[in-house]
N, C-alpha and C positions, 0 to 999 in steps of 0.2 A: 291068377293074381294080377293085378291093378297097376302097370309099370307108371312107375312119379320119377319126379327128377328132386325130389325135395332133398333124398340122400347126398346129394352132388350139389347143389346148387351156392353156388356164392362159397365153396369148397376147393380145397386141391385133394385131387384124388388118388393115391397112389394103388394102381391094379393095374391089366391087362386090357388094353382101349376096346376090343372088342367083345369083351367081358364086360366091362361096362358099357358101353354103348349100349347093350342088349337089355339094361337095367333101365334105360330110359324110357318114356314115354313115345308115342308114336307122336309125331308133326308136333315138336315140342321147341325146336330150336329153331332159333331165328338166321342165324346165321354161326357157320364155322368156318374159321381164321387159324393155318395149322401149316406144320412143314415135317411131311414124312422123312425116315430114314430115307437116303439114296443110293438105293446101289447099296458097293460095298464104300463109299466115299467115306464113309464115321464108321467104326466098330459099333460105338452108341453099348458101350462094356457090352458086347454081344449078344444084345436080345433082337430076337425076329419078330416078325408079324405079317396079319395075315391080310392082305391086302383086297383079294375079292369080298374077303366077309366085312371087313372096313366099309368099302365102299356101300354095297348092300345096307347096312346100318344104318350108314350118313345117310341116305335116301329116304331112309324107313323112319327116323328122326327128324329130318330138316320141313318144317315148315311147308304150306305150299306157298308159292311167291318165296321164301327162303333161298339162301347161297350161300356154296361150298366156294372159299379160296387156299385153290390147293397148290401150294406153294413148294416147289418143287426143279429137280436138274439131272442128269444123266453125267452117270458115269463113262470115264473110256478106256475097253478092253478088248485087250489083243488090235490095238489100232483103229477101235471101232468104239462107236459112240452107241450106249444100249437101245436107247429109244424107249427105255422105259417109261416115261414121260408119259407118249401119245401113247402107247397101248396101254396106258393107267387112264388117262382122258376119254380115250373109245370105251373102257370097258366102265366107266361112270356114267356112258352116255349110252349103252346097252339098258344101266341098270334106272333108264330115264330121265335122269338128268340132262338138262339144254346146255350149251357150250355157249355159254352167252359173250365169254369175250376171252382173248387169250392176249393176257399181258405181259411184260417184261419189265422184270427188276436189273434196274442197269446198276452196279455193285460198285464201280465205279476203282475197287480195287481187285485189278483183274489179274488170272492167273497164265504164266507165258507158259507156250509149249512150243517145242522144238520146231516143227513141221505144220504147226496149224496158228492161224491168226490168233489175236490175241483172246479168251475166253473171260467175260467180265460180265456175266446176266444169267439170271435162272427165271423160268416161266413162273407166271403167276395164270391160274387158272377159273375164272371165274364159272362156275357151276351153280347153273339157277333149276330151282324143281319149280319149274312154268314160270313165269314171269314174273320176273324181280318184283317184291313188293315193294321194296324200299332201293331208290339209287340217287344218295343224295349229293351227286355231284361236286367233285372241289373244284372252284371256278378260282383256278391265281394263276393262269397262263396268258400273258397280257397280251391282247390284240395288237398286231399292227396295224390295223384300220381300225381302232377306238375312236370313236366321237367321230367317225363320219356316216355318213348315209348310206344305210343296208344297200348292197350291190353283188353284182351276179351270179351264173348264169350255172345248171346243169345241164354234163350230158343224157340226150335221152337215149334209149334202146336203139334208135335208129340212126345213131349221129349225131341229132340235131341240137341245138343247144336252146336252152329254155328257163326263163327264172323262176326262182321255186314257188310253187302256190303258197297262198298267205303273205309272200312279202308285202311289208306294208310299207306307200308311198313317203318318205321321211322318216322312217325312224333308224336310228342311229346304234349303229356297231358295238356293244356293250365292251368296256377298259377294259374288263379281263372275261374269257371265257373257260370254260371246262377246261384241265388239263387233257395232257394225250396219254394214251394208256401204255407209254415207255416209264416208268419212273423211276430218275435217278436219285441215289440214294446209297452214301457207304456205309459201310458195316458200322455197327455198333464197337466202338471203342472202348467205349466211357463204361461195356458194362460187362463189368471183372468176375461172373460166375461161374464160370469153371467148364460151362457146358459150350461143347465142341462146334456148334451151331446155331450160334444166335443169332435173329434177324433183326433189325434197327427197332424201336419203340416207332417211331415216326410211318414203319411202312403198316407194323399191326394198325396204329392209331387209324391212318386214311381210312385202311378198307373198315376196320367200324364205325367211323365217319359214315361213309358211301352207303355200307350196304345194312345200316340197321339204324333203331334209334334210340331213345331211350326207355328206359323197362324193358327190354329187348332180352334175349338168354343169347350169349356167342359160347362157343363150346371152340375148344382145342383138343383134340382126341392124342395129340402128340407134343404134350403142353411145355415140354424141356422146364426151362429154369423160368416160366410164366409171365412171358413179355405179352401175350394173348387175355390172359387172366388181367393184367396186371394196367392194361391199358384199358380194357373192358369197361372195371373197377372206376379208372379217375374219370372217362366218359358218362360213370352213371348207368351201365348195363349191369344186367345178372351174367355171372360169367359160370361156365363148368370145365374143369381144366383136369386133363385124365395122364399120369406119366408112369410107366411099369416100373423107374427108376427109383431110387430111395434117396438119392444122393439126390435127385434133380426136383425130387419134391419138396424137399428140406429148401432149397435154395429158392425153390416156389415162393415157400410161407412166408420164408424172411421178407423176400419183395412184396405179398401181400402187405404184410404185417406195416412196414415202411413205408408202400403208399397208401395205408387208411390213418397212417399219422400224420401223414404232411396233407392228407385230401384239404 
């Protein structure tokens, strides 16, 4: 049988992510924007899932040039931080996927713990199967040398210091350049769904900015209440948005439904 994505596509899907994922087509997605359970951090009304066969899937789907951002935090038990995190990043990068970059959502409201610093960021993980097709930079981090004259110098392997090949004689320091892959950003306030983990509209937005374009499929295999779907959508991509939940896909549609009104 002929796996299509036509079932899912510009859809919210309610089933088992890796139940459907397997209904997809092979190198079909362009990019997925997604934030697994963690740990036992959410009940998530107590459904499991299967995480090696996830991974497996996202690979066997994603695009080549395509990226996985696996958006993601560790729990702490018995005094100890799981680490689940990096032996989820290792075993995506078994299943060949590149680690192209490992970022950080600064959340900006942070949670205090008795004996350890304050905790206020969860990884963001950028996963590319071979190299990014698309990375389309957000440049609003303002130079402090704007408007003056390209200047210095790298070190080399051996000490030495040296300016980079290509610079060119007079040209001038661009007013803003790429941001840093810290990005600060507090929690979504303003958005009253009911679901236990929702990420900012603003952090989905960036990375389908960055890493896709338009006509593009972004898939969320962990779609919650469809902030993935939903930013997708006013960007102009195809979205596929999969949540085992009933209640969380219900709150999906409405968000659909609301932003193809206001589009």
């Amino acid at each position: 049988m002929t796996q299509t994505n036509a079932t899912h596509l510009n859809k919210i899907t309610q089933g088992d992510s890796l139940e459907v994922l397997r209904e997809l087509a092979d190198n079909s997605i362009d990019l997925t924007v997604t934030s697994p359970p963690y740990d036992n951090l959410r009940t998530y009304n107590g459904f499991t899932w299967d995480f090696e066969g996830i991974a497996q899937e996202l690979y066997r789907v994603t695009k080549d040039g395509g990226v996985v951002v696996w958006i993601v935090n560790d729990a702490t038990i018995n005094g100890s931080e799981t680490g689940t995190s990096f032996r989820q990043v290792l075993h995506f990068m078994e299943c060949g996927f590149k680690l192209h970059d490992t970022m950080i959502w600064q959340k900006i409201s942070p949670f205090q713990h008795k004996n350890r610093y304050i905790a206020s960021f969860e990884y963001m993980f950028i996963l590319s199967k071979g190299k990014p097709k698309t990375a389309n930079l957000i440049k609003d981090r303002k130079n402090k040398w704007g408007g003056t004259a390209v200047h210095g110098t790298l070190r080399q392997i051996d000490g030495s210091l040296k300016k980079p090949t290509g610079m060119k004689v007079g040209r001038k320091v661009a007013e803003y350049g790429a941001r840093l892959n810290i990005w600060e950003m507090p929690g979504d306030k303003a958005n009253k769904t009911g679901h236990p983990a929702v990420f900012p509209e603003p952090l989905a937005q960036d990375h389908i900015l960055t890493w896709s374009n338009e006509g593009d499929v972004v898939l969320d295999c962990f779609g919650g209440s469809g902030t993935t779907a939903k930013l997708a959508l006013l960007n102009n991509r195809n979205f596929i948005h999969i949540d085992i939940s009933e209640e969380y896909v219900a709150i999906a549609n409405q968000r659909i439904v609301d932003a193809i009104q206001t589009k």
